[in-house]
C-alpha positions in Angstrom: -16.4 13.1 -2.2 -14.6 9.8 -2.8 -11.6 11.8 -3.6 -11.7 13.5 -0.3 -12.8 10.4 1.7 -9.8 8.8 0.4 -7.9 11.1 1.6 -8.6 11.9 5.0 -8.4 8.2 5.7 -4.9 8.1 4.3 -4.0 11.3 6.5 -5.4 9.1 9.9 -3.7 5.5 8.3 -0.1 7.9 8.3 -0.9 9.1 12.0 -1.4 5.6 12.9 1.3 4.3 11.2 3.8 6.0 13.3 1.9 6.0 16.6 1.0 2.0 17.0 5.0 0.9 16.9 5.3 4.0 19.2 2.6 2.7 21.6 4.4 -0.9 21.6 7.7 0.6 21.6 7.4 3.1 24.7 4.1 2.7 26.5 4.1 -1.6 26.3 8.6 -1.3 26.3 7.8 -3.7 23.3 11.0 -5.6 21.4 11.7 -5.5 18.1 10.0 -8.9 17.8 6.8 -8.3 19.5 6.8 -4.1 17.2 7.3 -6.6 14.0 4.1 -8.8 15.2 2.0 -6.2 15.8 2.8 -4.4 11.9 2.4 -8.0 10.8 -1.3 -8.5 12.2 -2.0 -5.2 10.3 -1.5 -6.8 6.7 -1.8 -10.6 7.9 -5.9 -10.0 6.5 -4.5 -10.0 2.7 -2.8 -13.4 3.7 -6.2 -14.5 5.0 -8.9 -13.6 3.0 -7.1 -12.0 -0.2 -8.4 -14.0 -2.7 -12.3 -14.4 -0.8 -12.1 -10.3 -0.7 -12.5 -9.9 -4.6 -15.4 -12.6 -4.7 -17.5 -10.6 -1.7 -16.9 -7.3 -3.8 -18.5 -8.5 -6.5 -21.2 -9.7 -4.7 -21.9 -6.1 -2.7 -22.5 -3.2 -3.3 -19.5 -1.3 -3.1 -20.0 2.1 -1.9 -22.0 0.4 1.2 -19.1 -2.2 1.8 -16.8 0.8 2.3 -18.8 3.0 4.9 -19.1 -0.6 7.0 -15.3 -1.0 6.8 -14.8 2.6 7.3 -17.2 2.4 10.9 -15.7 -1.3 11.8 -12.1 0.6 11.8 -12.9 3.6 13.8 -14.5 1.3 16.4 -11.9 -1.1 16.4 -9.1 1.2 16.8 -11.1 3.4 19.3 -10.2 0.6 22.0 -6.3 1.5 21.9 -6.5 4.7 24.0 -9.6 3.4 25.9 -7.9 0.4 27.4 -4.8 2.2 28.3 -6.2 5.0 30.0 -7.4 1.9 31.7 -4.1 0.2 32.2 -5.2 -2.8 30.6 -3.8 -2.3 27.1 -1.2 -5.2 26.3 0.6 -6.3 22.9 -1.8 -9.3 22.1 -4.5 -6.8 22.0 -2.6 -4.4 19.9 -2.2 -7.8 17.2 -6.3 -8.5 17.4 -6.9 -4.0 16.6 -4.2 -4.8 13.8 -5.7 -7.9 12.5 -9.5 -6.0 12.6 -8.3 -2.7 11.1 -6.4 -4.9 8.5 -9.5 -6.5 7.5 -11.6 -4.0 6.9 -8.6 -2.1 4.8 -8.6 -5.7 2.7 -12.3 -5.4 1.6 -12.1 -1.3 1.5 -8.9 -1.2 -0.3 -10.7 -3.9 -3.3 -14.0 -2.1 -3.3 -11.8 1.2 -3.7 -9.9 0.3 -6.8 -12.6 -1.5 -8.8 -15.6 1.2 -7.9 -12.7 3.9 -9.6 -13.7 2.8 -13.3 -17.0 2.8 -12.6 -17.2 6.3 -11.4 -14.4 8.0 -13.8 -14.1 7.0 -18.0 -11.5 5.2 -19.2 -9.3 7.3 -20.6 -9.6 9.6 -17.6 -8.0 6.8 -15.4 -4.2 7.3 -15.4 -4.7 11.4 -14.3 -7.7 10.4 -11.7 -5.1 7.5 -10.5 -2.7 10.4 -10.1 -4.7 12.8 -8.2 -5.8 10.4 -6.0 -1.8 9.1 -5.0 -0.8 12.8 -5.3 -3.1 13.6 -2.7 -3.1 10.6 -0.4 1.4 11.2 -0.7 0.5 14.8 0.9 -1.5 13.4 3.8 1.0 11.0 4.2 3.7 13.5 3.9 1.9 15.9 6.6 0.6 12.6 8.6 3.8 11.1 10.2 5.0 15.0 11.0 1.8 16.3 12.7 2.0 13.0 14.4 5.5 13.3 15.7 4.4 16.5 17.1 0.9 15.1 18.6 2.7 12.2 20.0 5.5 14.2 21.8 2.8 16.3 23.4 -0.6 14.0 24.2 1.1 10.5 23.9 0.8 7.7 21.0 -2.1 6.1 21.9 -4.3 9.3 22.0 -3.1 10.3 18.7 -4.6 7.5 17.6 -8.2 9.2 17.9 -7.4 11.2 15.1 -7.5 7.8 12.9 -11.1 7.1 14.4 -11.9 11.1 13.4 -10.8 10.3 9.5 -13.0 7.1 9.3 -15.8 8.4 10.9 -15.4 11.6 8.5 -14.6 9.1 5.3 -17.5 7.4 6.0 -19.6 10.3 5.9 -17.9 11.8 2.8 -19.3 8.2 1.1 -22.1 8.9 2.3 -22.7 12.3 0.2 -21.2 10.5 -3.1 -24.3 10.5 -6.0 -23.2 7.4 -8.4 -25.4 4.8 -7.2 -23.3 1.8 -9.2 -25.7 -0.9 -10.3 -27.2 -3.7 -8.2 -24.2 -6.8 -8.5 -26.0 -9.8 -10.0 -26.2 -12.7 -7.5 -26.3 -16.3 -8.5 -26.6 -18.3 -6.2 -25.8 -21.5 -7.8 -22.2 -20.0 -8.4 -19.5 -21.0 -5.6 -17.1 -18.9 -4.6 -14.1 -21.5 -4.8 -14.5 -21.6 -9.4 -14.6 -18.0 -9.4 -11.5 -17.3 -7.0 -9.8 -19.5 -9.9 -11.2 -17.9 -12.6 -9.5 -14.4 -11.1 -6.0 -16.3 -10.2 -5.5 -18.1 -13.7 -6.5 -15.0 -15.7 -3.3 -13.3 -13.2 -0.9 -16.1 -14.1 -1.4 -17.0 -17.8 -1.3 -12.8 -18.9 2.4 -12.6 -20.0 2.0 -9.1 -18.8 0.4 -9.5 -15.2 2.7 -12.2 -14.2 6.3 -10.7 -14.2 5.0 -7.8 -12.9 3.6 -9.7 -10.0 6.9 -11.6 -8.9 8.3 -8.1 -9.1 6.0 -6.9 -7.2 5.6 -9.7 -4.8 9.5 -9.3 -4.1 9.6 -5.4 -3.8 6.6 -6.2 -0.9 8.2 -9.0 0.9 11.5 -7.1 1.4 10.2 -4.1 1.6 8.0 -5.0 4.5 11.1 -5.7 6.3 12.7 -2.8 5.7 9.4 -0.7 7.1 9.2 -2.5 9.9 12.8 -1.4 10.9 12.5 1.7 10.4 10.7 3.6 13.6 13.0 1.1 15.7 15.9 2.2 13.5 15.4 5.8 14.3 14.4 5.5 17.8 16.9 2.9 19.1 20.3 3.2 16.8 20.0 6.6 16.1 18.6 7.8 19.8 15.9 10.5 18.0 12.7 11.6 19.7 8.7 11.3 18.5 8.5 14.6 16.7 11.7 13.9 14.6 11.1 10.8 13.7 7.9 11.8 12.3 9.4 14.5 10.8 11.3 12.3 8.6 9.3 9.8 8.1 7.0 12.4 6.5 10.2 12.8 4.0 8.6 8.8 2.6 5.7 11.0 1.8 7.3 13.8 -0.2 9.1 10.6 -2.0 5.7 9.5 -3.2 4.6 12.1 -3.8 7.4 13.0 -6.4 6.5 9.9 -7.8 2.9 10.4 -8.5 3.1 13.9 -9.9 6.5 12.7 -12.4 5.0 9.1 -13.2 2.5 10.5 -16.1 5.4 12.7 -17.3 8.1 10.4 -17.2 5.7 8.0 -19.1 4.8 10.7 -21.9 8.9 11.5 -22.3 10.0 7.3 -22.5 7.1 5.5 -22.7 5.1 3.9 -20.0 6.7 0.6 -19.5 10.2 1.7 -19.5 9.0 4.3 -16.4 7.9 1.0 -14.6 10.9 -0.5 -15.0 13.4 2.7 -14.2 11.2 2.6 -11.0 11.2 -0.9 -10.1 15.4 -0.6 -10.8 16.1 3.3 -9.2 14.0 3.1 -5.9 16.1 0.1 -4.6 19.2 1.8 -5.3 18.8 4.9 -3.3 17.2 2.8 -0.4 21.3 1.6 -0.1 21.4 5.3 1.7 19.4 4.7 4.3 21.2 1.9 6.4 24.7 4.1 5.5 23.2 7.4 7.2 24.3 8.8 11.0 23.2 11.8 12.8 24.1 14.4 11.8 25.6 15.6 8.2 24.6 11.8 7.5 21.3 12.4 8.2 21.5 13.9 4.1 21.7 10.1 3.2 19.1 9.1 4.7 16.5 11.8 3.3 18.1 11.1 -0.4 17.4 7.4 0.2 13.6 7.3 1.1 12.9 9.8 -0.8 13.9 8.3 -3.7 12.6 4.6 -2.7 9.1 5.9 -1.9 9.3 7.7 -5.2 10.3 4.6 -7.3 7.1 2.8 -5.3 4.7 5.2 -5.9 5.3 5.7 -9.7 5.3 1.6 -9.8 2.2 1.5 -8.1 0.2 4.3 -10.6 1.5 3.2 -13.9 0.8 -0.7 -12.6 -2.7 -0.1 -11.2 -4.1 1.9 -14.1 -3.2 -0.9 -16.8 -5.0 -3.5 -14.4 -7.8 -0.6 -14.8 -7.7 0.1 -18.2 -7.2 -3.7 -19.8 -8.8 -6.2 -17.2 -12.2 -6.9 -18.0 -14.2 -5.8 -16.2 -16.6 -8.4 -14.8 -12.6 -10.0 -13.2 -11.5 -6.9 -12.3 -12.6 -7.5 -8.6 -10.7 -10.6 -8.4 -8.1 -10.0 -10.7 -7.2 -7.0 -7.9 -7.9 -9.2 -5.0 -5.4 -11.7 -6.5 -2.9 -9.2 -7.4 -3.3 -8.3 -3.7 -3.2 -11.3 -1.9 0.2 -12.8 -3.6 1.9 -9.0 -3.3 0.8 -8.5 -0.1 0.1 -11.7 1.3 4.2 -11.7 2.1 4.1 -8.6 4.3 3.6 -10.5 6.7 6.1 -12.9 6.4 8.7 -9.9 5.4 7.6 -7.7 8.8 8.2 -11.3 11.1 11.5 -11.8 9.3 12.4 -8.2 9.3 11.9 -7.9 13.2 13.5 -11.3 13.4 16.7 -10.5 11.5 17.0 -7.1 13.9 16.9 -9.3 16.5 19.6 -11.6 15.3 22.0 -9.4 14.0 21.2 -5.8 14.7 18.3 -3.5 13.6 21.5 -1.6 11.1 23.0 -4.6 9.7 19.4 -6.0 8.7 18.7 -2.9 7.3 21.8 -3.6 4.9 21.2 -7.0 4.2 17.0 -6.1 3.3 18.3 -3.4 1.6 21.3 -5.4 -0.9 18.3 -8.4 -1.6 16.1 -5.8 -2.9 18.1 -5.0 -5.6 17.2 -8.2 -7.1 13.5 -7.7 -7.1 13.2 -6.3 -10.5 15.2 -8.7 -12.5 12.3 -10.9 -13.9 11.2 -7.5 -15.6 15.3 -7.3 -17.2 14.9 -10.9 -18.3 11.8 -10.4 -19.8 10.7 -9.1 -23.0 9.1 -5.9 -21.2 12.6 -4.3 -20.9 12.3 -3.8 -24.8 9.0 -2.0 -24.7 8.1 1.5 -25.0 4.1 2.1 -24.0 3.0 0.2 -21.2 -0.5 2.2 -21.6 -2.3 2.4 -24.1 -4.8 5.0 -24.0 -6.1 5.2 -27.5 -6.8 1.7 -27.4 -8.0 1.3 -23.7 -11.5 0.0 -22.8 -11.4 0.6 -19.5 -11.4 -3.3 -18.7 -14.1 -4.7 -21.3 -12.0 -7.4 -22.8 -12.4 -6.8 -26.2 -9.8 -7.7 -28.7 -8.7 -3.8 -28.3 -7.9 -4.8 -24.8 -6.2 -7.9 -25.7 -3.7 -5.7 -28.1 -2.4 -3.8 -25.2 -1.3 -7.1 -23.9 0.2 -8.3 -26.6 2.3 -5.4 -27.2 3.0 -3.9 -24.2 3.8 -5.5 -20.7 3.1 -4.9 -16.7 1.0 -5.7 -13.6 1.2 -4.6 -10.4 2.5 -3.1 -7.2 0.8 -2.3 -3.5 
């Protein structure tokens, strides 16, 4: 059930994705600017309340926490098609939807990844990891192409009801799971400020966590810009139609999807820290293709190139998420994840406003360049540290699942990485 909730809210979030710059773009007449604000609100919660989020998941019970954030969303997002069939949608109400549906994906998204260990053992984590971005890539690859499709033929903004469907429907999938996790101890002389620390300088003294952080941090920031780009990209420069440009953009999902089907097998045949860092190095590359694409033949390009970046991101994101899994311990692993989160995506933000600001300066194509040449840079604090000489990342022989024993403490000390989105 969590597998399939999980999924069927990824499917809706891939719908969404395409259809809110869509609704800005077409049905508001939106610029670039005002599309970038609107995917900014949408993450601006992890700037907000990043840290706070792994705190409050510690303190609930998970499984509820993510039914509430599952019905706050589908209500939330429920107002889009509502107010314009009214004629009173606008862009600063598009920002507040964002700004809701981001917080409630902030608190889901934490309770998500630390309720995993608790359902699944240890050593089972990497492949359950895997299923669950193998099958969350396939919504997302079948998500932006249905959508293309819905949109051409109903409109953007009732699309968007199919989001509302997939929360409703996650939340009653949760609803159905059996574990019942423990009650979270609550002591209420404990204040929330100590323990945020606690989870932030465990993050930045591992020698392991922290490189992969700034990577990550840096693939997030630029990347950001580069997503934010994209639909405007396709819609404006290269004069493409709703049904094609979801059409490709379901391509990003067949990319991730590569990538979490090959991680585990690329990590068995070199070792699981040297897969981290061919995808933290490869992705970037082949995301050069992308601004050098035209319509037609050209269009090849631009396939090859977000294939291959999404690819590079997803494998990143498995192999990073299980160690965090598999080593932290777990009474941190809340925060430690909230922190993780609220660095790396705390700048997506900042790289959406910058991304839509560059288009504006100089050109949604030239931007697209420029994003595209600084991330090439993101992984070097990975090729200037000693990870670059590793072989196994993970561990699984010696892998608690997050119980800081000396086992645990090994993995660090021989092997390296952190994080991703």
């Amino acid at each position: 059930m969590l597998w399939f909730g999980s999924t069927i809210s990824s499917f809706g979030t891939a719908v969404t994705t395409v259809a809110f710059p869509i609704v800005a773009l077409v049905n508001l007449e939106a610029t670039t600017f005002e599309v970038s604000l609107v995917t900014a609100a949408g993450v601006t919660a992890w700037l907000l309340l990043g840290l706070s989020a792994g705190v409050w998941v510690e303190r609930t019970e998970r499984r509820r926490l993510m039914i509430a954030c599952d019905v706050v969303r589908a209500l939330a997002l429920a107002t889009v098609p509502i107010t314009l069939a009214a004629g009173a949608l606008t862009v600063p109400h598009l920002i507040i939807v964002a700004l809701i549906i981001g917080t409630g994906s902030v608190l889901y998204d934490v309770a998500n990844q630390t309720y995993l260990p608790s359902v699944v053992p240890a050593q089972e984590l990497v492949s359950s990891n895997s299923k669950l971005q193998a099958s969350q890539s396939a919504a997302q690859t079948a998500g932006p192409a249905l959508s293309g499709v819905i949109i051409q033929f109903i409109g953007a903004a009732l699309s968007l009801l199919i989001d509302v469907g997939t929360y409703v429907l996650s939340a009653l999938m949760l609803l159905r799971v059996r574990h019942r996790e423990a009650a979270p101890k609550r002591n209420p002389s404990e204040r929330m400020l100590p323990q945020i620390r606690e989870g932030l300088r465990y993050v930045w003294n591992d020698p392991v966590f922290r490189p992969l952080l700034i990577v990550v941090t840096g693939l997030n920031l630029f990347g950001s810009a580069f997503d934010t780009l994209l639909i405007p990209f396709l819609l404006r420069d290269m004069k493409m139609p709703p049904a094609q440009i979801g059409a490709l953009l379901a391509l990003a999902g067949v990319g991730a999807l590569l990538g979490a089907a090959f991680g585990p097998l690329l990590t068995r045949k070199v070792g699981s820290a040297r897969a981290i860092m061919l995808a933290a190095v490869v992705g970037p590359w082949l995301g050069l293709l992308v601004p050098a694409s035209q319509v037609g033949w050209g269009l090849g390009l631009f396939v090859i190139g977000l294939v291959g970046r999404e690819a590079g991101i997803a494998m990143y994101s498995l192999l990073a998420r299980s160690f965090r899994q598999m080593t932290a311990p777990r009474h941190l692993l809340a925060r430690i994840t909230a922190t993780v989160r609220f660095v790396s995506w705390g700048v997506l933000p900042i790289g959406a406003v910058g991304g839509g600001a560059l288009g504006q300066l100089m050109g949604i194509r030239s931007a697209i360049w420029a994003i595209c040449i600084a991330l090439l840079f993101t992984p070097l604090p990975l090729m200037l540290l000693s990870v670059r000489k590793l072989q196994q990342l993970i561990d699984q022989g010696s892998a608690t699942g997050g119980a800081g024993s000396p086992q645990t403490a090994s993995v660090h000390s021989v092997s390296g990485n952190g994080d991703k989105r």
